[in-house]
C-alpha positions as CSV (number, residue, x, y, z in Angstrom):
1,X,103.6,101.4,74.4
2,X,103.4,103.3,77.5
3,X,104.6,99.8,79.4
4,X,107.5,99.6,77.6
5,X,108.5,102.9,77.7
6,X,108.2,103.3,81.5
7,X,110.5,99.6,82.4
8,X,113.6,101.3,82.0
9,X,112.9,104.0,83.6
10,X,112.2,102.1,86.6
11,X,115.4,100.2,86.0
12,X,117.5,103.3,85.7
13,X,115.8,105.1,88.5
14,X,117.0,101.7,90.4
15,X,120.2,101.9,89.7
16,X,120.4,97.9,89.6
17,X,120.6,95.5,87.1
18,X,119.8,92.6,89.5
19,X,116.7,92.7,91.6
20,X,117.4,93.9,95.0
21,X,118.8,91.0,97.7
22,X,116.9,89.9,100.5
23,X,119.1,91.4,102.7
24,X,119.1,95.1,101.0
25,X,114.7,94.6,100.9
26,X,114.8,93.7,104.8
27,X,117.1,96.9,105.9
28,X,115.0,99.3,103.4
29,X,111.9,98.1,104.9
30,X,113.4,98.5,108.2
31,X,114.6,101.8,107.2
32,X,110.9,102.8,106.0
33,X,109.4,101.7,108.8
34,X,111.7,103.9,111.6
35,X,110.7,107.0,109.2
36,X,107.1,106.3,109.6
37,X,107.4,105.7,113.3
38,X,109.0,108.8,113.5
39,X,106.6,110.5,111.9
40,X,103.5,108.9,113.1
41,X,105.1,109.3,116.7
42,X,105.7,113.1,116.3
43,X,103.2,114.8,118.7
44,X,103.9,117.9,120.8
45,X,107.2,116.0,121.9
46,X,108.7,114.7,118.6
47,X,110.3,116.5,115.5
């Protein structure tokens, strides 16, 4: 019951009816991996 409870939250949460395009996955995995670069390249230099 707990599976089927917590689909549409993940749906809503999403926003989207449609699964996510290639395009949109490639930019938000491009946009996750500058934030950990940021963050992994902090130092005494970085933010």
């Amino acid at each position: 019951m707990n599976a089927a409870t917590a689909s549409p939250r993940v749906r809503r949460a999403r926003q989207a009816g449609s699964r996510p395009t290639e395009t949109e996955r490639k930019n938000a995995a491009a946009a996750l991996q500058r934030a950990l670069d940021r963050r992994d390249n902090g130092g005494s230099t970085g933010h």
